[in-house]
C-alpha positions in Angstrom: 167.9 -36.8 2.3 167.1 -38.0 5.9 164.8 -41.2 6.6 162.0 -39.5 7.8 162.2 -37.0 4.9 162.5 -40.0 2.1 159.7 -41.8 3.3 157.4 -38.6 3.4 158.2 -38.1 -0.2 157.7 -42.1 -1.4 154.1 -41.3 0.4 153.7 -38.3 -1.5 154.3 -39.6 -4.8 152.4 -42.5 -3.8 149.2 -40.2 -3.3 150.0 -38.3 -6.6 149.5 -42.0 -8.4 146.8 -43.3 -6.3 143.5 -43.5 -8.0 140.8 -41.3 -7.0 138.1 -42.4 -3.9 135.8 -44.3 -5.4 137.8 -45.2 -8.4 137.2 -49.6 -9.6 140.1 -51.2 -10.8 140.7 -53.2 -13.7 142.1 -56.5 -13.3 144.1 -58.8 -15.2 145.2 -62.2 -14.7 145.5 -65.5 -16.7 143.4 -68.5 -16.1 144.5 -70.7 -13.4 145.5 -68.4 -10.7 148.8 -67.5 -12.1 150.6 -63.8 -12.0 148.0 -60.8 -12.2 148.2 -57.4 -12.5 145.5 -54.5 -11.8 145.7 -51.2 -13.2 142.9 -48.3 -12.5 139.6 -49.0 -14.3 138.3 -45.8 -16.6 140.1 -43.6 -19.5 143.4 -43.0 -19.5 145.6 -40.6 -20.9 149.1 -41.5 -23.5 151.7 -39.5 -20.9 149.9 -40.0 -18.0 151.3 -42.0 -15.0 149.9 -44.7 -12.9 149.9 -47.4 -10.3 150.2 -50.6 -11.4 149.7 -53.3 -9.1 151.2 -56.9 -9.5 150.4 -60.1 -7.7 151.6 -63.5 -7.3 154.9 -62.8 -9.6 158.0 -64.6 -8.9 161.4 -62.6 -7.6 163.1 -60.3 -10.2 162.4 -57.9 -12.9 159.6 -57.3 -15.0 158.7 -55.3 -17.9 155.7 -53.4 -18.2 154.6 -52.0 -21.8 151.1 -50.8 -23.5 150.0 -52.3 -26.8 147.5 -52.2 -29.1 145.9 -54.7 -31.1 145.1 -56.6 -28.2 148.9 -57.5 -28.2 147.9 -60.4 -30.9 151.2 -60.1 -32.4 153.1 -59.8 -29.4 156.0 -56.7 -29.7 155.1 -55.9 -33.0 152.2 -54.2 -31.4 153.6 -52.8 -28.0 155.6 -49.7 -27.3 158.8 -51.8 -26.1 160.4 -48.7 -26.5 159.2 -46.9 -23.8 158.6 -50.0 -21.7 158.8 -49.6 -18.0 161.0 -51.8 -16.1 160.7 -52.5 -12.2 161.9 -55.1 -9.7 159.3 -57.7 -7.4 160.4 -58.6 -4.1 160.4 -62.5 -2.9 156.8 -61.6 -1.7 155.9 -61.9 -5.4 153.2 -58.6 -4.7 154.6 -54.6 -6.1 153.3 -51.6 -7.0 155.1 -49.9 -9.5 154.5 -46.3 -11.6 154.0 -46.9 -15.0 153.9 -44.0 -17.6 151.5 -44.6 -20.5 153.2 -44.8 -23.9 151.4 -44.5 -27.0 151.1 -48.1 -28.9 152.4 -48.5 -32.2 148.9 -49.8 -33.6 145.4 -48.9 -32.8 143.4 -50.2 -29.8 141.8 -52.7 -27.8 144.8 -51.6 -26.2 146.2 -53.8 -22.9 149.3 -53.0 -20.6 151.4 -56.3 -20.8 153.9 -57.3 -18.1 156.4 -60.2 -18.9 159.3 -61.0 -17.3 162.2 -60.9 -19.4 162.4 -64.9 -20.1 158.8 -64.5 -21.1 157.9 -67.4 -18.6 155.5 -65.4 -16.9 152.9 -62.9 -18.4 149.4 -61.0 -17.4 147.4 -58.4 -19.5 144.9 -56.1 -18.3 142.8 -54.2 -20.5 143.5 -50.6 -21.3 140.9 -48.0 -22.3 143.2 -44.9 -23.9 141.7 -41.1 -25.1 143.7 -39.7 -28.2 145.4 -42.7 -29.6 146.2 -42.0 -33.4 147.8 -44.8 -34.4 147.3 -46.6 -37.3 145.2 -50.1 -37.6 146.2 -53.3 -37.9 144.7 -54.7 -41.7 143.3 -58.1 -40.8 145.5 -60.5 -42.4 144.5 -63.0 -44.6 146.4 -66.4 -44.3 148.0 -68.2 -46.9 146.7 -71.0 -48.7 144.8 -71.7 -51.7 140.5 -72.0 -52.5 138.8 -74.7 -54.6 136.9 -72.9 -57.0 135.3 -75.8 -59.1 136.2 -79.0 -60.6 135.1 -81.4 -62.8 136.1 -84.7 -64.7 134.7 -86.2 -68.2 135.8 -89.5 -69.2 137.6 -89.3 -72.7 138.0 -92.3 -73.3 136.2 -92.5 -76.7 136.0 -95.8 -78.1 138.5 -97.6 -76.4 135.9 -97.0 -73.1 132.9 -98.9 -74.7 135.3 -101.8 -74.5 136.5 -101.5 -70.7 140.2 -100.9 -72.7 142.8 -98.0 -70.8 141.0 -94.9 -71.3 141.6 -91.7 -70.2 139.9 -88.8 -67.5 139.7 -84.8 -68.7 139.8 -83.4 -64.6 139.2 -79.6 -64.6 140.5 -77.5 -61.6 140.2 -74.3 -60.7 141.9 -72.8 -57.8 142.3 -68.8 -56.7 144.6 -67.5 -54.2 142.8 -65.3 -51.9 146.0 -64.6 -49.5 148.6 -61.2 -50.0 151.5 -63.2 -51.3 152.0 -65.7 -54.5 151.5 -69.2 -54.0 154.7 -71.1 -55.7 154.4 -74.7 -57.1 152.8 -76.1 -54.0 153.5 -80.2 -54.1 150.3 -81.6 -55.8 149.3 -85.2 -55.3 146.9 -87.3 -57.7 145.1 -90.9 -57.2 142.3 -92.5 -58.8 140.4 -95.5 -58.5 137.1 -96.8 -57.1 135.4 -95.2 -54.6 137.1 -95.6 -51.6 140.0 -97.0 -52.8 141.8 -94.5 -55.2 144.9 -95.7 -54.1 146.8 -96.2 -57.8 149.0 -92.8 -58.0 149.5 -91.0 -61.2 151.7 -88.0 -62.5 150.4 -84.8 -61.2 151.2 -81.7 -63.3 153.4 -78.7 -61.9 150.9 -75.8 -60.7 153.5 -73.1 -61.1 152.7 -69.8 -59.3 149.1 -68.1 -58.2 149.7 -64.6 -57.4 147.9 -63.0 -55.0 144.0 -62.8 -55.6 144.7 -65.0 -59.2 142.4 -67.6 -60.1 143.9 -69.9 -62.5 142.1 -73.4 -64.2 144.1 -76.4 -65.1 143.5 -79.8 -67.2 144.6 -82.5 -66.4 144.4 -85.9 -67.9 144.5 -88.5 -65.7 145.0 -92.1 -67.5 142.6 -94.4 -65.7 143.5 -98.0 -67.0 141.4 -100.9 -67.7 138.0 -100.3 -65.7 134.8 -102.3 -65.6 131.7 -101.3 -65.7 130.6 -98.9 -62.6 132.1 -95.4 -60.8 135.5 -94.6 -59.7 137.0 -91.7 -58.9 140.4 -89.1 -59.0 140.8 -87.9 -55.7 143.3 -85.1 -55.2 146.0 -83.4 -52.7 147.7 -80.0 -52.6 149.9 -78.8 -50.0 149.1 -75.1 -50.0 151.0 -73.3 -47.3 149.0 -72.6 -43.9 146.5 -75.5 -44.6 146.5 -78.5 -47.6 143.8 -78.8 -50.1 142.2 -82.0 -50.9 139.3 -82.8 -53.5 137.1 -85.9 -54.8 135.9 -86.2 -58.0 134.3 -89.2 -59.3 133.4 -90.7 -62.7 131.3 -93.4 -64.1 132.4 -96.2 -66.8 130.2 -97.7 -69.3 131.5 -99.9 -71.6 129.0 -100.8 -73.4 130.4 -102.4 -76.5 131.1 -105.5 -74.6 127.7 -106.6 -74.1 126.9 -105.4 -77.6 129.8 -107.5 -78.9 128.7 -110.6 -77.1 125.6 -110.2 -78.1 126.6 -110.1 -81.8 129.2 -112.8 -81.3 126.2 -115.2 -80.1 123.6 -114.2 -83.1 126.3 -114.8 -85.3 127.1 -118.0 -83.8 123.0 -119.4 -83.5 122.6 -117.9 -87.4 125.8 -119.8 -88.2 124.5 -123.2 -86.7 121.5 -122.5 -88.2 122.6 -122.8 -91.7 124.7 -125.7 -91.3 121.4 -127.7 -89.6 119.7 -126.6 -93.1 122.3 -127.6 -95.5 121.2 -131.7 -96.6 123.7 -134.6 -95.6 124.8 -136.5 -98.7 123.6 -140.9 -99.1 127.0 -143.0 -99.4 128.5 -143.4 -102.8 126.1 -140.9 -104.3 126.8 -137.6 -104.9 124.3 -134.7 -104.5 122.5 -133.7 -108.0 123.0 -130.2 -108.5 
């Protein structure tokens, strides 16, 4: 094919491409002025082709593929497949034909141009008629909820004396994610307010399958305390985010004032009695 001839046919299909008169175009770009790309606003059709235009791209290739999903997670939701592929001059500015693929996954659909290191990228939205494909289930991340929990001192009546006692801590936690939780690393302190810094033995959780809800007891020693509130404060490194709780308690031992009290009746009633009892004279004894 002559010159003259191959040009007259680039501006042919050119004009075959070529929105209509009238036509807006949709524009993508990131924030920041970086590399853009504009593709013709209104419906378009999966197998239909068009002109995309790009803008302020560096030299080389680029890839140029339609995804649904919004392309959240990246090619697992575009048609890579049937990607087009198209070189940018030094100018940075092209227009290439693009035919439009159907997306593996449901719409918002965008057409996504990379280049192939990924160090440049621009989206434009895409609004497609007769796309089938399934959606994408909105996924719930991993981790673990705090239900409830709740601590009772046990320590009987070794706690009315401010002796080691003991704390019954209650948890409940449910897995609301889509896979089983497995032993996460559980962490346990208690102390007063503020300053639960004295670490005790934590128990193993075991596995929480997905959407269980499972309740553990826990006894938590919790030394000799005065009188007044401390607390267990709590740590579980659930995968995507940790867990951390605060429960507090409250000591009241009051058999120590009771036994002081008792201790100093005894001792007045004792004194007492010996002030009552009469001192014998010298040399005589006390007639009975």
């Amino acid at each position: 094919m002559t010159g003259p001839l191959r040009a007259v046919a680039l501006l042919a299909v050119a004009a075959a491409l070529a929105p209509a008169p009238g036509a807006s175009v949709a524009a993508g770009a990131p924030a920041g002025g970086g590399p853009g790309v504009t593709v013709p606003a209104g419906t378009l059709r999966v197998g239909q082709r068009v002109l995309v235009g790009l803008d302020g791209w560096p030299a080389g290739t680029v890839q140029i593929e339609v995804c649904g999903n919004a392309a959240r997670r990246g090619v697992l939701d575009c048609a890579t497949g049937a990607a087009t592929h198209g070189q940018v001059p030094p100018s940075g500015r092209a227009t290439l034909p693009v035919l439009v693929a159907a997306p593996p996954v449901a719409c918002p659909c965008v057409l996504r141009v990379r280049t192939p290191t990924g160090t440049a990228t621009a989206v434009a939205d895409l609004t497609l008629a007769g796309v089938t494909a399934p959606a994408v289930a909105p996924a719930v991340p991993a981790g673990l909820t705090l239900v409830a929990v709740h601590a009772d001192d046990r320590s009987g009546a070794r706690g009315w004396f401010g002796l080691p006692g003991e704390l019954a801590v209650r948890i409940t936690l449910h897995n609301p994610g889509e896979k089983e939780v497995t032993d996460p690393p559980f962490e346990l302190t208690v102390g007063p307010p503020g300053r639960a810094r004295t670490i005790v033995a934590a128990p193993t959780l075991g596995g929480i399958a997905a959407g269980q809800t499972r309740e553990y007891h826990v006894r938590v020693p919790t030394g000799a305390a005065p009188y007044g509130r401390y607390e267990v404060d709590g740590r579980i490194a659930a995968p995507g985010r940790p867990l951390a709780f605060t429960v507090a308690a409250t000591r009241r031992p009051w058999g120590l004032p009771v036994a002081a009290a008792v201790l100093t009746v005894g001792l007045l009633l004792a004194r007492s009695t010996r002030r009552r009892v009469p001192a014998a004279a010298p040399g005589r004894p006390i007639s009975k």
